[in-house]
C-alpha positions in Angstrom: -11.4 -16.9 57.5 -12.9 -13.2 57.5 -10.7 -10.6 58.1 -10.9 -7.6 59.8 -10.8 -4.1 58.3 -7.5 -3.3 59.6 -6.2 -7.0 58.5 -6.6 -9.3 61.1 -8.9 -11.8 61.0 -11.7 -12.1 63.6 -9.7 -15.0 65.0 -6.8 -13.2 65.6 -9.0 -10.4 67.1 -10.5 -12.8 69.6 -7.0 -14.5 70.7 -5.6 -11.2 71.7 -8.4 -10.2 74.1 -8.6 -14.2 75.5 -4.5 -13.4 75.9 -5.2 -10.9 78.2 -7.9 -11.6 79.7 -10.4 -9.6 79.0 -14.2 -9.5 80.1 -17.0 -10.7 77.2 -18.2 -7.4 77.6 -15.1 -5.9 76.4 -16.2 -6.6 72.8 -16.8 -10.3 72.4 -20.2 -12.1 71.3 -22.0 -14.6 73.3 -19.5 -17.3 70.8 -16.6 -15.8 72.3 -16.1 -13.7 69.0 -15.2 -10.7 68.1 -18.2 -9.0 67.6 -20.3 -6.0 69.5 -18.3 -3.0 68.6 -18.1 -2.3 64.5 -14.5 0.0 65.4 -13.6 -2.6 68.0 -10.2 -4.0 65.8 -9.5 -0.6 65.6 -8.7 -0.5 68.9 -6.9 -3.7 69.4 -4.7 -2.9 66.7 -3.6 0.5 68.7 -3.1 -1.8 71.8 -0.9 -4.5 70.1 1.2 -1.5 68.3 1.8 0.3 71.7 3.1 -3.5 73.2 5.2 -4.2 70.7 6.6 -1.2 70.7 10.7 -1.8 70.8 12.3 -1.4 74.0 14.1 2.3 74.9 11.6 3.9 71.8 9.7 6.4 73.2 7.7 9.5 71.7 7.4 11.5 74.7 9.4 14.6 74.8 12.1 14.7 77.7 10.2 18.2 78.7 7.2 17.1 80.5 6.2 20.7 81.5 5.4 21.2 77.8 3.0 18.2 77.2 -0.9 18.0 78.0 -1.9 15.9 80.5 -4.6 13.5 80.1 -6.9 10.9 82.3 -8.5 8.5 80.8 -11.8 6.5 82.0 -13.3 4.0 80.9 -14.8 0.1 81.8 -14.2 -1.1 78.5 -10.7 -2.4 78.3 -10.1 -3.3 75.3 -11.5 0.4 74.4 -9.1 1.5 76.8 -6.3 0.1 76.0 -7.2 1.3 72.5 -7.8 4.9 74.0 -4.0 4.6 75.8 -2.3 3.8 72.5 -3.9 6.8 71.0 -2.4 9.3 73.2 1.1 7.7 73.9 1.6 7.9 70.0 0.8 11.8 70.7 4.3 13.7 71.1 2.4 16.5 73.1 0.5 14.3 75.4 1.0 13.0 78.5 -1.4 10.1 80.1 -1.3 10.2 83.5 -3.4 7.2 84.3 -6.4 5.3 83.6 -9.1 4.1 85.4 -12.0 1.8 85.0 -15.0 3.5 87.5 -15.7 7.2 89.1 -14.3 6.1 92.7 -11.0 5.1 90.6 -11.0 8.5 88.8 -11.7 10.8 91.3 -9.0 9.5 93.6 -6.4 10.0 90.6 -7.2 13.4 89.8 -7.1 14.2 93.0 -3.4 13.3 93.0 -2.7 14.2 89.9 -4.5 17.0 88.3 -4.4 17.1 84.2 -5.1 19.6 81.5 -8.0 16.6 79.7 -9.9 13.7 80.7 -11.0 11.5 78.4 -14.5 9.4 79.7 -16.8 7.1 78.7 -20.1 8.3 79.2 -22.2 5.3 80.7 -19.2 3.5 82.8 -21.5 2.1 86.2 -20.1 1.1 89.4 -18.3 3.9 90.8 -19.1 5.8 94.2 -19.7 8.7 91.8 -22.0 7.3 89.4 -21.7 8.1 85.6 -23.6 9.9 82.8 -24.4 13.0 83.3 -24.1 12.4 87.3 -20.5 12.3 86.9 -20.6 14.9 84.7 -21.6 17.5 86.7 -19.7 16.4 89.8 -16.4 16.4 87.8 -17.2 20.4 86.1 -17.7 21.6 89.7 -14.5 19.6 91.5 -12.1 20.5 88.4 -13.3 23.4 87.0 -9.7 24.0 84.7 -10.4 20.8 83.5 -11.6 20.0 79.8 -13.7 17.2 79.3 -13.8 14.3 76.1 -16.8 12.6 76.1 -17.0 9.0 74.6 -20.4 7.2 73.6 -22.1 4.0 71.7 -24.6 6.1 72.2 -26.3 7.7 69.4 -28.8 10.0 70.9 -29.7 13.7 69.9 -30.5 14.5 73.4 -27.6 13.3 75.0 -25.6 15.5 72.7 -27.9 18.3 73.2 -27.8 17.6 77.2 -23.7 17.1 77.2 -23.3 20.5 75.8 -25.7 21.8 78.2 -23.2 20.6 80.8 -20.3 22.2 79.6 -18.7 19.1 77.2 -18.1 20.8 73.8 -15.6 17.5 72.6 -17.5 14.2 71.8 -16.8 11.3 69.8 -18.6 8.2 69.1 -17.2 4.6 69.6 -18.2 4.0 66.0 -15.8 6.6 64.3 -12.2 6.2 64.3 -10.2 6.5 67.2 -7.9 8.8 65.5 -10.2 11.4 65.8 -9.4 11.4 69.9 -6.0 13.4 68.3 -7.9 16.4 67.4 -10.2 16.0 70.1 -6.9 16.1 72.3 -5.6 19.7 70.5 -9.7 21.2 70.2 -9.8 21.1 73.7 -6.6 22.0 74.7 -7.0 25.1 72.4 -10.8 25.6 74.1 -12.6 24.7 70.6 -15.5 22.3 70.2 -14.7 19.2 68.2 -17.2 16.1 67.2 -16.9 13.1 65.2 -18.3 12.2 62.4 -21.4 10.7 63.4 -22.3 13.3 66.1 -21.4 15.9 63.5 -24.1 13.9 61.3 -26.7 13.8 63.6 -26.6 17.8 64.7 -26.4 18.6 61.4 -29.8 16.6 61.0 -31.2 18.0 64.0 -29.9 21.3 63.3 -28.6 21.7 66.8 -26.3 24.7 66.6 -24.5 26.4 69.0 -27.5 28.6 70.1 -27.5 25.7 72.5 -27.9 27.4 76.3 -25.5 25.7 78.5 -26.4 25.1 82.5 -24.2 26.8 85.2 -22.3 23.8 87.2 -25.1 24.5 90.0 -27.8 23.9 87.6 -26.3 20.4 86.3 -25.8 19.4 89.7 -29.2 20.1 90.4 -30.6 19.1 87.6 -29.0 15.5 87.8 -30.1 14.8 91.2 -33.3 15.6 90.6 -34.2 13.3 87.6 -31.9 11.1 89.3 -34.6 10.1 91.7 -33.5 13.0 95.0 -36.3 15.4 95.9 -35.6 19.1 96.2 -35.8 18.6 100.2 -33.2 16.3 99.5 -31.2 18.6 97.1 -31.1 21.4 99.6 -30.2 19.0 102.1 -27.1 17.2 100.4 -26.3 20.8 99.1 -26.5 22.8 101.9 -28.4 25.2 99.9 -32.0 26.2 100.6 -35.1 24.9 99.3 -35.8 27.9 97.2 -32.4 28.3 95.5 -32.9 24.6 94.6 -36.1 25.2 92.9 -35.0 28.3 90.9 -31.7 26.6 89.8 -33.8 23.8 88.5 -36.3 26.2 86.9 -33.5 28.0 85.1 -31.9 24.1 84.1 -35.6 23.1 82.6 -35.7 26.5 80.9 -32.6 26.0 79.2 -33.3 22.2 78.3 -36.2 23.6 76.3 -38.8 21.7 78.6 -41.7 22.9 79.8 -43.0 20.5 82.8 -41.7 17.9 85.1 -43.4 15.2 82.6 -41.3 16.4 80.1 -38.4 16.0 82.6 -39.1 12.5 83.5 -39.4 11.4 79.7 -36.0 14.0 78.8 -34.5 11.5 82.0 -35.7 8.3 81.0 -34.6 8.3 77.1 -31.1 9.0 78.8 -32.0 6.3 80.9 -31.0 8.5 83.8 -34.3 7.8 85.9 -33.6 5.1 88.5 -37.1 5.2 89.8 -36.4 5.7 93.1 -39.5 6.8 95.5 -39.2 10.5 96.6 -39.6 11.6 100.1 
């Protein structure tokens, strides 16, 4: 029987997310295996650690003023559950909550503001969308809040496009989750911190920190726009005018490094961001 690289054996693996019931898409093949995410027992292991945890142990400090509050989103939950492991083993965090969608997330930092949130990056279904949609919503309704960003996604232009918006912390789901510790403490400390493999693939790009990054205005704008509104539309749900909509998009293009609104569509639809949506 193969085993897994924290010593499980697929099996095993499998059982615990049947156990509780978790969705195919949380990480099993079409044979009901263990299979789609290479760091995915990494993550189940941090989940069956934190439930087996003896009753009356606890790592939290008894001084909750002192610890760093932390979200978490995401629609994975076997990820998640992974994700909430990780920080309860940190003595200077506090999770708050976690959620599954943007209409879930929004409604618990509203009643309970935090220090960090730690998302997924594409997590659909939510009244607030996702990607960099939610991005930008999120930097202009919590502006004291620091943002993790976690992706499968391996792109150069996302990572080039999250730091545009303001996210200097990003891990990949391929690394290990441990790095989500010093992810926790970078952003606390208002440092940029990246995993392995997105610290791989800037250093092969050569994307520095010469990277502009977009006022909140100019994401929100931005988004829309290649998410299928028009700038009458912008204006509109903004309640800005037509010609501040057009310059804050300008100035969003300018510091994207992209020259036309061709090179827009194409910078949208390798983020798969475009939804194609006729504009009025």
């Amino acid at each position: 029987m193969p085993v897994s690289k924290v010593g499980w054996s697929s099996a095993t693996a499998t059982r615990i997310v049947k156990q509780n019931s978790l969705c195919p898409s949380a990480g099993l093949d079409k044979h009901g295996s263990i299979a789609a995410l290479p760091s995915l027992p990494r993550y189940i292991t941090m989940y069956a650690q934190a439930t087996t945890r003896p009753a009356g142990v606890s790592n939290r400090s008894s001084k909750m003023d002192n610890l760093i509050r932390v979200a978490v989103a995401d629609d994975h939950p076997v990820i998640r559950m992974g994700i909430e492991a990780t920080l309860d083993s940190i003595s200077s965090v506090h999770r708050i909550g976690s959620v599954s969608d943007s209409t879930q997330l929004v409604a618990l930092l509203d009643a309970h503001p935090c220090e960090i949130l730690v998302t997924d990056y594409a997590m659909p279904g939510g009244q607030y969308g996702d990607g960099l949609e939610l991005i930008s919503f999120l930097r202009n309704r919590y502006q004291d809040m620091n943002i993790i960003v976690l992706t499968g996604l391996g792109k150069m232009v996302l990572i080039r496009s999250l730091m545009a918006f303001g996210i200097h912390a990003i891990l990949s789901k391929t690394d290990d989750i441990s790095h989500l510790s010093g992810a926790i403490q970078a952003a606390q400390a208002g440092r940029r911190y990246f995993s392995p493999s997105i610290a791989n693939i800037m250093k092969s790009q050569s994307l520095g920190s010469s990277s502009m990054q977009l006022s909140p205005r100019e994401a929100e704008v931005i988004a829309l726009y290649i998410g299928g509104a028009s700038i009458n539309g912008i204006a509109e749900k903004l309640q800005r005018s037509k010609q501040t909509i057009s310059t804050q998009k300008v100035n969003a293009m300018r510091k994207l490094g992209i020259d036309s609104d061709a090179d827009l569509f194409k910078y949208a639809i390798e983020l798969d961001l475009h939804k194609k949506e006729k504009r009025q």
